[in-house]
LOGUZA-38549 format. One record per residue: residue number from 1; x, y, z of N, C-alpha, C in turn; residue in one letter. Coordinates in steps of 0.1 Angstrom, whole numbers, plus 2048, in hexadecimal, padded with zeros to 3 digits. Atoms other than C-alpha are relative to their C-alpha. Layout:
<rodos>
num|n_u|n_v|n_w|ca_u|ca_v|ca_w|c_u|c_v|c_w|residuo
NUM|X|Y|Z|X|Y|Z|X|Y|Z|a
...
</rodos>
This chain:
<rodos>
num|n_u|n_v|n_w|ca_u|ca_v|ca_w|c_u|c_v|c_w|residuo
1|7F9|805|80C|ABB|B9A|485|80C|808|7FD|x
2|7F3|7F7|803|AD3|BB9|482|809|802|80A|x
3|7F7|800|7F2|AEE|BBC|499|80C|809|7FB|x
4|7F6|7F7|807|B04|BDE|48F|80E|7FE|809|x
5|7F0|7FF|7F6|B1D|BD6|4B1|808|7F1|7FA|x
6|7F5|80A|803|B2B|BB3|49F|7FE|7FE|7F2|x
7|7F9|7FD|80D|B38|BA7|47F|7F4|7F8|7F7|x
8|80A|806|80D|B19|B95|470|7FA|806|7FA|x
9|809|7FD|806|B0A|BAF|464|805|812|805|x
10|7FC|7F2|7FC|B1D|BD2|46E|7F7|80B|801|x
11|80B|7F5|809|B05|BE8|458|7EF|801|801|x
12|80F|801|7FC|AE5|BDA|465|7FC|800|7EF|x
13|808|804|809|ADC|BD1|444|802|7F2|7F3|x
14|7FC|80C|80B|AD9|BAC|43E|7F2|7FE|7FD|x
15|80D|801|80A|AC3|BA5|423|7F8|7F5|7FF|x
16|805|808|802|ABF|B84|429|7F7|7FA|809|x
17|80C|806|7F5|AA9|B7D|448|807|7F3|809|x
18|7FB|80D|7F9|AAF|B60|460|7FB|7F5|7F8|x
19|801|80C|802|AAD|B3E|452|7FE|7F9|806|x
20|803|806|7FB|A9E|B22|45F|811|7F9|80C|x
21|7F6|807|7F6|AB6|B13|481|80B|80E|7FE|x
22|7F3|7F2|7FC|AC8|B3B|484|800|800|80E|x
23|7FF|800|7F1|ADA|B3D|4A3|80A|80F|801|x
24|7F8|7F1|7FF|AE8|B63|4AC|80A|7FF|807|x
25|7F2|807|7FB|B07|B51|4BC|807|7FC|7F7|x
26|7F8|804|809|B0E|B45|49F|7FE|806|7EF|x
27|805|7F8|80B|B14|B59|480|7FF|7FB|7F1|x
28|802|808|80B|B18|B3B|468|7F3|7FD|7FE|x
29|80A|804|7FD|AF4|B35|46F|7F5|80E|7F1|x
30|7FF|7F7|80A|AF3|B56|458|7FD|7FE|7F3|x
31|7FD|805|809|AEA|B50|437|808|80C|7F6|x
32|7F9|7F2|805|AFC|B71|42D|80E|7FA|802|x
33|7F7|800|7FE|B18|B65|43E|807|7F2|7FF|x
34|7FE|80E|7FF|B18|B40|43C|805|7FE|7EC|x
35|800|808|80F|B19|B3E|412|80F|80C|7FB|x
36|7F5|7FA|801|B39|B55|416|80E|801|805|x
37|7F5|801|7F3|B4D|B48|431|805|7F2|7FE|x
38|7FD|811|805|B62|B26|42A|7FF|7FD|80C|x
39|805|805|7EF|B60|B22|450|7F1|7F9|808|x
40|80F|801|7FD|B3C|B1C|44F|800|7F1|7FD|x
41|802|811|80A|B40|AF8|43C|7FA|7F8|806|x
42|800|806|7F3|B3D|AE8|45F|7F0|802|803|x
43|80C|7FC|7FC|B19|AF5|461|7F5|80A|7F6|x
44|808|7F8|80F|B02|AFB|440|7F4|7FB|801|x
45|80C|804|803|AE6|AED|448|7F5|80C|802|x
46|809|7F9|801|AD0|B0B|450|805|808|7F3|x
47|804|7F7|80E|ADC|B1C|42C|7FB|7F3|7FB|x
48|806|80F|804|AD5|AF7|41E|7ED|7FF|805|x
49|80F|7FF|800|AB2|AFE|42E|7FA|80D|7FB|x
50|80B|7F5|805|AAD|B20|423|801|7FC|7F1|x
51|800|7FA|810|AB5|B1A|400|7F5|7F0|7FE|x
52|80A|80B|802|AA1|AF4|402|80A|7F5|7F7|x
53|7FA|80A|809|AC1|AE3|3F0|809|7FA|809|x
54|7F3|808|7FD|ADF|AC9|3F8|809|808|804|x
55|7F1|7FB|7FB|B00|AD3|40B|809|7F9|7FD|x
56|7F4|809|7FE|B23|AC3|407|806|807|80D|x
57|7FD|7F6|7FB|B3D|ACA|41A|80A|80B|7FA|x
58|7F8|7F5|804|B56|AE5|41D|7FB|80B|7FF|x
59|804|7F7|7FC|B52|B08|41B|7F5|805|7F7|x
60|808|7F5|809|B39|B21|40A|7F1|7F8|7F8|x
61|80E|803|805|B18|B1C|3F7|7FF|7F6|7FA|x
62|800|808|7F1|B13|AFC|3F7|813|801|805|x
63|7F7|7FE|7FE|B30|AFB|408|811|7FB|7F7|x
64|7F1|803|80D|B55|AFA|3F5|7FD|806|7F9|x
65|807|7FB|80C|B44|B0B|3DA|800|814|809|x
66|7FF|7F8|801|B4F|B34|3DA|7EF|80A|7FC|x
67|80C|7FA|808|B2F|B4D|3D9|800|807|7F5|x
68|7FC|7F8|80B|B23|B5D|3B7|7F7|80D|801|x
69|80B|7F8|801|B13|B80|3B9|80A|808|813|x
70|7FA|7F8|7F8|B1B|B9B|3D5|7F4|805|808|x
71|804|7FC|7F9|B06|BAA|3F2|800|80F|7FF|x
72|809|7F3|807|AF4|BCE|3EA|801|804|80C|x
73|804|7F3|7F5|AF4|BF0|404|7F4|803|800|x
74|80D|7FE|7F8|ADB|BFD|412|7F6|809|7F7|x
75|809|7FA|808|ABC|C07|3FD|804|7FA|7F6|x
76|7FE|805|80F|ACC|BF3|3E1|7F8|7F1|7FF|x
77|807|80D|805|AC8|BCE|3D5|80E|7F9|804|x
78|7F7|806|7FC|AE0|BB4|3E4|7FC|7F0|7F8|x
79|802|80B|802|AE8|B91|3D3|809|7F6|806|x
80|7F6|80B|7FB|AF8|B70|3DC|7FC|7F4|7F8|x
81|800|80C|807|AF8|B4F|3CB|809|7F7|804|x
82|7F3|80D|800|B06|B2B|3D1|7FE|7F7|7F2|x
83|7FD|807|80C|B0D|B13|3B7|800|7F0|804|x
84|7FF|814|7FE|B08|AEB|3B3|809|7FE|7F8|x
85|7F3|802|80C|B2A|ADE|39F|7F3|7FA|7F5|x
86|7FE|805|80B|B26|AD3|37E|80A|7FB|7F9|x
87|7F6|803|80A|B36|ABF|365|7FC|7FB|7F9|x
88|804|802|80B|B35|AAF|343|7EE|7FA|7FF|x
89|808|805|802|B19|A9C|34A|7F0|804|804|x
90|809|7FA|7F9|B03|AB0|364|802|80D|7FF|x
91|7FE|7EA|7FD|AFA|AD9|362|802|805|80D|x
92|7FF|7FF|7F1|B02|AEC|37F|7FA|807|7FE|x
93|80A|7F3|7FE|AEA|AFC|394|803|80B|808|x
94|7FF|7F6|7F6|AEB|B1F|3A5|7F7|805|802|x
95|80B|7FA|7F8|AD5|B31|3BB|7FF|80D|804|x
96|7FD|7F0|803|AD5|B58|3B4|7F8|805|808|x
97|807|7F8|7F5|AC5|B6D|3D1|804|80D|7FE|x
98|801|7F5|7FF|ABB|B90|3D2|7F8|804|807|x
99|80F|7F8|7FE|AA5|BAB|3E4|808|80F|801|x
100|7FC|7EE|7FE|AA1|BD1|3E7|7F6|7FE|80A|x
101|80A|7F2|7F3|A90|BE8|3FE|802|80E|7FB|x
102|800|7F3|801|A8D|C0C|405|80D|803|801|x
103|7F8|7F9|7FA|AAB|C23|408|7FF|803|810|x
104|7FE|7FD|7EB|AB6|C23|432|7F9|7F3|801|x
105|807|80A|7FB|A9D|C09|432|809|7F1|801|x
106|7FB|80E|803|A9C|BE0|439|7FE|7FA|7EE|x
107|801|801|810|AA0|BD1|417|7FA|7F0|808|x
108|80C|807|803|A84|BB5|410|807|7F2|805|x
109|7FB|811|7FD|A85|B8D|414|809|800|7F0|x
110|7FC|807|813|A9B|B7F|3F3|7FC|7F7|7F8|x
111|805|808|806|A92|B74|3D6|806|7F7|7FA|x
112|7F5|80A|808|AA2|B55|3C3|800|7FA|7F7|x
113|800|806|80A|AA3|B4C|3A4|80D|7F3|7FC|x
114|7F9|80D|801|AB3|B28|39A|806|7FE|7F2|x
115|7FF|7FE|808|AC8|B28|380|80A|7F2|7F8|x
116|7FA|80C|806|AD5|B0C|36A|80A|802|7F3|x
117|7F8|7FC|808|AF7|B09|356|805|7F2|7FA|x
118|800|80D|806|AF8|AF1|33D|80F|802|7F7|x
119|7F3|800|807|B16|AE8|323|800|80B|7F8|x
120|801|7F1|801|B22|B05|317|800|80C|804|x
121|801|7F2|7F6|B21|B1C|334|7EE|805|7FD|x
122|80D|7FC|806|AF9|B22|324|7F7|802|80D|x
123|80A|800|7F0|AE2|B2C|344|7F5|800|7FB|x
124|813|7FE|804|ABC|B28|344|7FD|7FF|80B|x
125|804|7FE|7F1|AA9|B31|361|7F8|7F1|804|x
126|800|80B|7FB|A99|B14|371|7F0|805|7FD|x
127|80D|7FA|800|A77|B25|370|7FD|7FD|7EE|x
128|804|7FD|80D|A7A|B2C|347|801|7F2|7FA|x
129|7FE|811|806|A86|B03|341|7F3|7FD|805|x
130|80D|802|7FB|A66|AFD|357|7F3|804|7F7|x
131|80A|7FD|808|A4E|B10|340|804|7FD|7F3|x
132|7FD|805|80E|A60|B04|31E|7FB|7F2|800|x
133|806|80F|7F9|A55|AE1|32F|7F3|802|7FD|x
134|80E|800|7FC|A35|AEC|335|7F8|807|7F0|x
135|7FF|801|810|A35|AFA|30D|7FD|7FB|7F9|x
136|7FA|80D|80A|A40|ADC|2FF|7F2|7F9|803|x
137|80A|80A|800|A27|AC9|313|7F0|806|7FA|x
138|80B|7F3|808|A0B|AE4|304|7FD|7FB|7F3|x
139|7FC|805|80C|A18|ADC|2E4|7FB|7F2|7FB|x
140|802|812|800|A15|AB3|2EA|7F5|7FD|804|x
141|80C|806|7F8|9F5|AB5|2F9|7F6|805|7F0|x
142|807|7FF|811|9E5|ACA|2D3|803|7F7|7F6|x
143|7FC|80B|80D|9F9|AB1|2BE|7F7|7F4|807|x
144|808|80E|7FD|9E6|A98|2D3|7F0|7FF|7FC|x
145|80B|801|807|9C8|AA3|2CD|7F7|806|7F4|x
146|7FC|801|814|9CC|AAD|2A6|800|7F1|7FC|x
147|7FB|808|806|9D6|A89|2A8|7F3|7F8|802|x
148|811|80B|804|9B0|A7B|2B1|7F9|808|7FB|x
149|806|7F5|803|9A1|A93|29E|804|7F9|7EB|x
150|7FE|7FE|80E|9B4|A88|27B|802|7EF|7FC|x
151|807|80B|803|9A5|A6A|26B|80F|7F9|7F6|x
152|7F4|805|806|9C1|A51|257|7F0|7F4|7F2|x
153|806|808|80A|9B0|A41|234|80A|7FF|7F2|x
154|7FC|806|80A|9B8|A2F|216|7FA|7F7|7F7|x
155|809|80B|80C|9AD|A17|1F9|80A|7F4|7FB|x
156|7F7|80A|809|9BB|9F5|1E9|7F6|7FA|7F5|x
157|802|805|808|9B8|9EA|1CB|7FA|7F0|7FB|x
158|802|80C|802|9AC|9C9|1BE|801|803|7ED|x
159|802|7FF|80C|9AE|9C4|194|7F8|7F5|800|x
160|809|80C|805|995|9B3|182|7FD|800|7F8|x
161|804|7FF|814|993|9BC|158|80F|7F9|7FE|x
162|7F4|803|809|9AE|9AE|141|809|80F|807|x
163|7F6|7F3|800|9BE|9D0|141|803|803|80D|x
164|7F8|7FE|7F0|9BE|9D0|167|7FF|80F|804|x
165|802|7F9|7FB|9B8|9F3|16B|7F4|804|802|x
166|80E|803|7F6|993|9EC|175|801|7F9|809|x
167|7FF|809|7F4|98D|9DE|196|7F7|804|80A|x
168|80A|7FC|7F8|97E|9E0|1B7|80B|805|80B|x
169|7FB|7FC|7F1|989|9F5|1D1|7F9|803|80D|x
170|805|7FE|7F3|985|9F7|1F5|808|80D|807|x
171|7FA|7F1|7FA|989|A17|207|800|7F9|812|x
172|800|807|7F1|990|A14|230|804|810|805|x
173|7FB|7F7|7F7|994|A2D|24A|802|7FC|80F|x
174|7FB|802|7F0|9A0|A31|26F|7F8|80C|806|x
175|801|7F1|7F9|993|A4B|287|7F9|80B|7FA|x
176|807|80E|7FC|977|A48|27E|804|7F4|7F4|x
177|7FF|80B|807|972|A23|275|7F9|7FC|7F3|x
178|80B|800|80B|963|A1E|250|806|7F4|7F4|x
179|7FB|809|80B|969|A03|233|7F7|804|7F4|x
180|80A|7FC|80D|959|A09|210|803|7F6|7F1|x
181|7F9|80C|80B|95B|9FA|1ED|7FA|804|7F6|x
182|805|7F6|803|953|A03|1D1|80A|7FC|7EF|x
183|7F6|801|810|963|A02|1A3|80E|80C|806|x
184|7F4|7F5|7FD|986|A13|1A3|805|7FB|7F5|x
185|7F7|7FE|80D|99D|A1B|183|80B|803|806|x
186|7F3|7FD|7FC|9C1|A19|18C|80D|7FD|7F5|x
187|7F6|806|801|9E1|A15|17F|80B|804|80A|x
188|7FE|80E|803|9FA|A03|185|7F5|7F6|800|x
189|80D|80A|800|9E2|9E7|17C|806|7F4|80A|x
190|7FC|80B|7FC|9ED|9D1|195|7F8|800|812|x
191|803|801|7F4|9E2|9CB|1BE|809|80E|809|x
192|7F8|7FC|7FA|9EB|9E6|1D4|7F4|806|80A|x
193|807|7F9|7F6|9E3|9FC|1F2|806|80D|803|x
194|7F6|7F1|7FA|9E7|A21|1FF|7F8|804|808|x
195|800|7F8|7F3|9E1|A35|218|808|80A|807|x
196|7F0|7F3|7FA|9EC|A54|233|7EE|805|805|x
197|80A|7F7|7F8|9DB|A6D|24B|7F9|80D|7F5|x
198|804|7F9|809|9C3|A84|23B|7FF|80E|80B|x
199|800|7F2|7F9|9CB|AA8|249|7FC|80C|7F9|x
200|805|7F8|80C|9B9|ABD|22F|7F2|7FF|802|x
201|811|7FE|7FE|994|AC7|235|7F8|804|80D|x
202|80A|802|7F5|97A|AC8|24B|800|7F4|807|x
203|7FF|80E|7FC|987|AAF|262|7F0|7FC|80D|x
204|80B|806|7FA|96B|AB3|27C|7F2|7FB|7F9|x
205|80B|807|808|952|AA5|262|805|7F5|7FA|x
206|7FA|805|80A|969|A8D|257|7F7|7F2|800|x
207|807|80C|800|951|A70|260|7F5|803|7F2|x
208|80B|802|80F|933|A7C|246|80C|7FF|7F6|x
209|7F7|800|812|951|A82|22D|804|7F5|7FB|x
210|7FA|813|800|95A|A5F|230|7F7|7F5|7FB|x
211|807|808|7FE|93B|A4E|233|7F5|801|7F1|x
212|806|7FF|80D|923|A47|217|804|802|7F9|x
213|7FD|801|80B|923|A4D|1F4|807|80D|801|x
214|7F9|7F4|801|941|A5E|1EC|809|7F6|7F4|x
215|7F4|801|80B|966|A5C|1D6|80C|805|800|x
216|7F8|7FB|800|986|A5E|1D8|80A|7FF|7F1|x
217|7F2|802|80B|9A8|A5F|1C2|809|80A|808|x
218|7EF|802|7FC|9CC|A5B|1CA|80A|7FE|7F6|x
219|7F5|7FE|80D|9EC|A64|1B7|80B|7FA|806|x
220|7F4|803|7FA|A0E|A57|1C4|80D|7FB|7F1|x
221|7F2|7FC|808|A31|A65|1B5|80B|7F1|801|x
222|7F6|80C|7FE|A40|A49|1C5|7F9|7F7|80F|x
223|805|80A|7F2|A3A|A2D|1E6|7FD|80E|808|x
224|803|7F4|7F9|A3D|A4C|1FC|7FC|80D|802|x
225|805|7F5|802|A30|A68|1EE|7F4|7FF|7F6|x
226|80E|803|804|A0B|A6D|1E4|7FA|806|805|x
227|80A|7F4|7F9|9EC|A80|1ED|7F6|7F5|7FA|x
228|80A|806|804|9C8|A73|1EA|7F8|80B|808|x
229|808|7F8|7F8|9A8|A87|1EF|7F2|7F8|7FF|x
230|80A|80C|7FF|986|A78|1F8|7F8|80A|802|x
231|80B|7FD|7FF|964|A8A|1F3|7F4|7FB|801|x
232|813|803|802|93E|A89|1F6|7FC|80E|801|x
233|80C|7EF|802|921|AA2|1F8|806|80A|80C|x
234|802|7F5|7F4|92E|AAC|21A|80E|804|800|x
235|7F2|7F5|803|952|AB8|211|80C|7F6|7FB|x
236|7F2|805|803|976|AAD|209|809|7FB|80C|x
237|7F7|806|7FA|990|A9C|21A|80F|7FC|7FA|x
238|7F1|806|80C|9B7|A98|210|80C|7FF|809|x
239|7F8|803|7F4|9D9|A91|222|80C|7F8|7F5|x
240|7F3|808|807|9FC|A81|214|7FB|7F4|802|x
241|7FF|810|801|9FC|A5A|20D|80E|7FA|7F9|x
242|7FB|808|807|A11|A3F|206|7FC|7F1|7FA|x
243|808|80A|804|A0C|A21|1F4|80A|7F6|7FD|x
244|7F6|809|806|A18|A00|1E7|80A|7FD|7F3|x
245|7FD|7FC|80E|A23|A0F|1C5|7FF|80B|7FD|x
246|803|7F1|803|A24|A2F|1B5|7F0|7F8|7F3|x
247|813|800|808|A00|A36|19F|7FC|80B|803|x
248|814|7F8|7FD|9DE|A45|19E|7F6|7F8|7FE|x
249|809|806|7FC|9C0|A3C|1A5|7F1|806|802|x
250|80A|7F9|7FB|99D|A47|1A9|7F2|7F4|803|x
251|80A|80A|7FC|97E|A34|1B9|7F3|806|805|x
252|811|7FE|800|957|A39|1C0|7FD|7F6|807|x
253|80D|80B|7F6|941|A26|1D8|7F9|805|80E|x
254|806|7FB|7F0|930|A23|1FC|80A|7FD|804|x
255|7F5|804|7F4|942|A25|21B|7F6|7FE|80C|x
256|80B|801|7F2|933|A18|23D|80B|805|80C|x
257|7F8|7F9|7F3|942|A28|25E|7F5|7FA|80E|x
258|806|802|7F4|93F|A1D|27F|7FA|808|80A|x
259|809|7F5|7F8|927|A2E|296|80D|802|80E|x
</rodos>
């Protein structure tokens, strides 16, 4: 690999090893020497194999493309990097390589980190966009299952006195499945409905809280803002609502839930 009588490598210390298809006839075959030489353009496929990406032509890393980063002495740390263009619409990528070794010694295989340059000049390694991915999807996978976990209920109205703020209401839920019925005092005295997720309580019990004899009441400032909470013997339950009117409301009865 080292050859101190010609010019690929004077110093006997290239850091980068042979590449797949290296020929010692030919020094573009080099990946030390090939991502530095415009002369090489003609023949990039073994750096194009070591690094595992696309070539154009023309010279340098991939080729046409100038290297970024410099080659390290002996006992030190040597780098090199090629670059994928960029422009408005696509980030460019580069391919930063390093290794050390001992002092006098061979210095190690290199390592390469992938680096991405989005609008703005902004770099992020390719590795840290990968685990912000893998984050997010962390994130999306607890909101998923918060999301069968949190029950959605509500009540409508029916009037049935002169005065209309006696009536019959029906309570309902989702997740689990329950309907109920039951006297309710409301005003506005007129037909309405509300509802919303109930994120407040002991949601893993939320089926006894629901089921059987229980009671709720609901307030609403306006259509989209509201709260309702729903108890029995076995705890509370409560969550934002909207409804078909602003009000209040409160109701008593059974509820049946599906097994």
């Amino acid at each position: 690999m080292n050859n101190p009588t010609n010019f690929t490598d004077p110093l006997g210390l290239d850091e980068w090893g042979n590449p797949p298809g290296y020929n010692p006839t030919d020094p573009c075959s080099q990946v030390g020497y090939a991502t530095s030489h415009a002369e090489c353009g003609n023949n990039p496929n073994p750096v194009c194999q070591y690094f595992w990406v696309a070539c154009g032509g023309g010279g340098g890393f991939p080729p046409g493309l100038p290297p970024v980063g410099g080659g390290g002495g002996g006992g030190g740390s040597g780098g090199q990097a090629g670059a994928m263009p960029g422009n408005a619409a696509f980030p460019s990528v580069e391919v930063i390589c390093s290794s050390t070794g001992p002092i006098g010694g061979p210095l190690g295989p290199p390592t390469c980190t992938i680096v991405i340059t989005g609008p703005g000049g902004t770099k992020t390694k390719l590795s840290d966009l990968l685990q912000w991915g893998k984050n997010l999807m962390g994130e999306y996978l607890n909101l998923l299952a918060l999301a069968r976990k949190v029950p959605i209920a509500g009540t409508a109205f029916v009037p049935l006195t002169a005065s209309k703020t006696l009536g019959v209401g029906f309570t309902w839920a989702l997740n689990p499945n329950c309907f109920g019925i039951g006297p309710m005092l409301s005003t506005p005295s007129q037909k309405y409905v509300s509802g919303g997720p109930l994120i407040h309580g002991n949601l893993d019990n939320s089926k006894a809280i629901l089921s059987q004899w229980g009671s709720s009441a609901n307030i609403q400032a306006s259509d989209w803002i509201g709260y309702q909470a729903i108890w029995n013997s076995s705890g509370v339950l409560g969550g934002a609502t909207a409804a078909t009117s602003a009000g209040a409301s409160i109701w008593s009865g059974y509820t049946w839930c599906a097994e």
